[in-house]
C-alpha positions in Angstrom: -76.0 108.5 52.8 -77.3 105.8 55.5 -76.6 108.8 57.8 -79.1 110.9 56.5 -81.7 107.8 55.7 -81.4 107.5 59.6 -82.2 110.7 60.2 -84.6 111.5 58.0 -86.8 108.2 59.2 -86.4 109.3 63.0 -88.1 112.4 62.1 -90.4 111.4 60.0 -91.4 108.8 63.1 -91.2 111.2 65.2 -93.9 113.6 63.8 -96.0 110.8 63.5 -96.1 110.1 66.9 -96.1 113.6 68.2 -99.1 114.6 65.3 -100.9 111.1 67.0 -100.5 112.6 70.7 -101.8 115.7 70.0 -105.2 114.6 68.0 -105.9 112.7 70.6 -105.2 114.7 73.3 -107.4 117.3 71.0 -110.5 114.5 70.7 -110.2 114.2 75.0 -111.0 117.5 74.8 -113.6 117.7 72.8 -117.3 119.2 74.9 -118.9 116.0 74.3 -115.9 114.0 75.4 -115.4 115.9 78.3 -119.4 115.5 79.1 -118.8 112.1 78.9 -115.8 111.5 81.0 -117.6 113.6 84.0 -120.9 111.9 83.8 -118.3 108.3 83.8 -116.7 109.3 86.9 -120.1 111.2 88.3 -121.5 107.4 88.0 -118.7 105.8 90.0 -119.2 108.6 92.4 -122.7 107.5 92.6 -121.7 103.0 92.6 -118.8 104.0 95.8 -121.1 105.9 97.7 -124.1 103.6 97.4 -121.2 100.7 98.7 -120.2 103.1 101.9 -123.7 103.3 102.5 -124.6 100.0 102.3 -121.4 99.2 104.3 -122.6 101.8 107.0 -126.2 100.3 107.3 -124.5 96.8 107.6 -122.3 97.7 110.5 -124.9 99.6 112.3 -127.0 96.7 112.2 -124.3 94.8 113.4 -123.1 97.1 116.2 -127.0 97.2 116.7 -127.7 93.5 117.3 -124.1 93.6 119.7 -125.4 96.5 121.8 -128.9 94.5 122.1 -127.0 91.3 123.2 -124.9 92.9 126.0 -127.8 94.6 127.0 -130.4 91.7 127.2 -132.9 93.2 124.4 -135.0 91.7 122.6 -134.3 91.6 119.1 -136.5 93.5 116.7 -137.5 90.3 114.8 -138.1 88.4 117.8 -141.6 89.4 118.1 -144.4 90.8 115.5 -144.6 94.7 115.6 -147.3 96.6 112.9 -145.9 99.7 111.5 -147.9 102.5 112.6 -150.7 104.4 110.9 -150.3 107.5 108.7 -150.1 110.9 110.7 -152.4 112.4 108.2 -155.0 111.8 105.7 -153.7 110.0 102.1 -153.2 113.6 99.7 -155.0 111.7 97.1 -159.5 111.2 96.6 -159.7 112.1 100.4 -160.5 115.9 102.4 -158.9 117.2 105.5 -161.7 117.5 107.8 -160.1 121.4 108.7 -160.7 124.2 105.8 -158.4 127.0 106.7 -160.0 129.2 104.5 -162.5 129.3 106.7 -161.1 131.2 110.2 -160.3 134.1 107.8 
């Protein structure tokens, strides 16, 4: 009898547990979960590539200001540079000066 009690309650345990792995192996693969898991890991995608960029920029900079420093250059900050102009005319409230419609 306490053979078969045994027995029985392994089973039954054992069904639970199998029938609770599957539904959620079922609910991971649901669309929406599986929209969601690739948008998660397109995100941290996103976080480690901005870091090796960042990391890139700082060791440029770095290897920059080393280069400058073995070669007796000035830093860039050391003296007061203006950016330059635009190339060409703001695209908004303002006319190029040149119709092309007009050699035609």
């Amino acid at each position: 009898m306490f053979r078969r009690t045994f027995w029985f309650t392994a089973g039954a345990a054992a069904g639970v547990w199998a029938t609770t792995k599957v539904n959620r192996k079922l609910r991971q693969l649901t669309p929406d979960s599986l929209a969601a898991q690739a948008a998660d890991k397109a995100v941290a995608a996103g976080h480690r590539l901005k870091e090796f960029a960042l990391d890139v920029k700082a060791g440029m900079a770095q290897r920059e200001t080393e280069l400058n420093d073995a070669l007796g250059l000035q830093h860039p900050d050391d003296h007061d540079r203006e950016l330059p102009g635009p190339r060409r005319p703001a695209a908004l409230g303002t006319k190029h000066p040149y119709n092309r419609n007009e050699d035609h």
